[in-house]
C-alpha positions as CSV (number, residue, x, y, z in Angstrom):
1,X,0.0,0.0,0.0
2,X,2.8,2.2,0.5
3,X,4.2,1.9,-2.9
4,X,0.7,2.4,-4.4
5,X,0.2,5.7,-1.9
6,X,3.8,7.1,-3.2
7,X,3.2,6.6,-6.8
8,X,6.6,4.9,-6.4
9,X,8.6,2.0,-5.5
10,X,9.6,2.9,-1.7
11,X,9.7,-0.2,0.3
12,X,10.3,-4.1,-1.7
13,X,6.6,-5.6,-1.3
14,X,7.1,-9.0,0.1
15,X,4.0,-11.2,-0.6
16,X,2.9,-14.8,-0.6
17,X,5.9,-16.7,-1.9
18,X,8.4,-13.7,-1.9
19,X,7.3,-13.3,2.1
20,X,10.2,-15.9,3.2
21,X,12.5,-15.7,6.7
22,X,15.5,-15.4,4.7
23,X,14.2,-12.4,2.5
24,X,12.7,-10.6,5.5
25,X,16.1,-11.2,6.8
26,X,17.6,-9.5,3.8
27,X,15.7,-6.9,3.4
28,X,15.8,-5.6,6.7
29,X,19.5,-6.1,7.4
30,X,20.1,-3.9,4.4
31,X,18.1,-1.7,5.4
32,X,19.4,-1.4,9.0
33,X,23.2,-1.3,7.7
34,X,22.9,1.0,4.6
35,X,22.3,4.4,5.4
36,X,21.8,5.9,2.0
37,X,18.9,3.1,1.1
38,X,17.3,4.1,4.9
39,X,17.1,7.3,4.2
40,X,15.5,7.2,1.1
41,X,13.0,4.8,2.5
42,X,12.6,7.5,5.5
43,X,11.7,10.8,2.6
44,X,9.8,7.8,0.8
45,X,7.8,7.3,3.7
46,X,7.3,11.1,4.6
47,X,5.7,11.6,1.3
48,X,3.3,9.1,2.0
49,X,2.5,10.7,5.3
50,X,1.9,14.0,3.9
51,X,-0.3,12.5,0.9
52,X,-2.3,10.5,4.1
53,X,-2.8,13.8,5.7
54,X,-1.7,15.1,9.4
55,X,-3.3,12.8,12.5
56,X,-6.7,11.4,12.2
57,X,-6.3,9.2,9.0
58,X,-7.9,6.1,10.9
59,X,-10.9,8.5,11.7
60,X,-11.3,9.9,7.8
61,X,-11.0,6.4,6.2
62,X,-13.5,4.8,8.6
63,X,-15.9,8.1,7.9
64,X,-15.5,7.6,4.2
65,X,-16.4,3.8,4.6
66,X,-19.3,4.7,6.6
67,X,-20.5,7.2,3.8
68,X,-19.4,4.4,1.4
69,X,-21.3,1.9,3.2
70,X,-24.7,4.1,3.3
71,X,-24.4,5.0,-0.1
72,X,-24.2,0.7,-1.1
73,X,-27.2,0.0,1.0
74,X,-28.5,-3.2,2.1
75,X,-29.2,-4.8,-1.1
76,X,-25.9,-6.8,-1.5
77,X,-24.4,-9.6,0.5
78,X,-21.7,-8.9,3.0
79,X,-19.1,-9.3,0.5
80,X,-20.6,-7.5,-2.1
81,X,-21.0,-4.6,0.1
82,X,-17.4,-5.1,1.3
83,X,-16.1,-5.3,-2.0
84,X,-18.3,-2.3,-3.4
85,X,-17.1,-0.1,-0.3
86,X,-13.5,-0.7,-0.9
87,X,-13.7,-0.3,-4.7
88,X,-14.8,3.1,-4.0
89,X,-13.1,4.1,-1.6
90,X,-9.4,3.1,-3.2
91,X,-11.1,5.4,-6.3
92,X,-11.5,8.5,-4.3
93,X,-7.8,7.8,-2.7
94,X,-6.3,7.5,-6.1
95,X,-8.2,10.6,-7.5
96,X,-6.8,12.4,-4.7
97,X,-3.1,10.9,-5.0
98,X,-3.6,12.0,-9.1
99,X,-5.1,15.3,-8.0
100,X,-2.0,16.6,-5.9
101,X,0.9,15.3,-8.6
């Protein structure tokens, strides 16, 4: 999600068969031992803070979901609505992300 947020590759994205011991292990010696690749992941990171918005990011994503949520209604299984409420709200996230490049 971070990569996705930065419009960038900022952090390696370790999933299902990538996600091993020894590749966690890798990745996070090098990025304990090399300071040049730490900071970059640090001004990586703080673009995706500011793009997130100051404190209260837990509080506008679950507002959104709720609005979301209203908007879907009851006429859809739980997964449906899930799925529905999550399509939209990664829409409006990525026309904001697109809107401030």
């Amino acid at each position: 999600m971070v990569n996705l947020i930065a419009g960038e590759r900022i952090v390696p994205e370790l999933v299902q068969d990538a996600f091993t011991p020894d590749a966690v292990a890798r990745e996070a010696i090098s990025m304990l031992t090399d300071r040049d690749r730490a900071a970059r992941i640090r001004a990586g990171l703080a673009i995706v803070r500011a793009r997130l918005g100051g404190p209260g990011a837990s509080r506008r994503a679950a507002e959104a979901i709720a609005i979301e949520s209203r908007a879907v209604g009851s006429r859809k299984s739980a997964s449906e609505h899930v799925k529905v409420i999550a399509e939209r709200y990664l829409q409006r996230v990525c026309a904001q992300l697109a809107a401030d490049d």
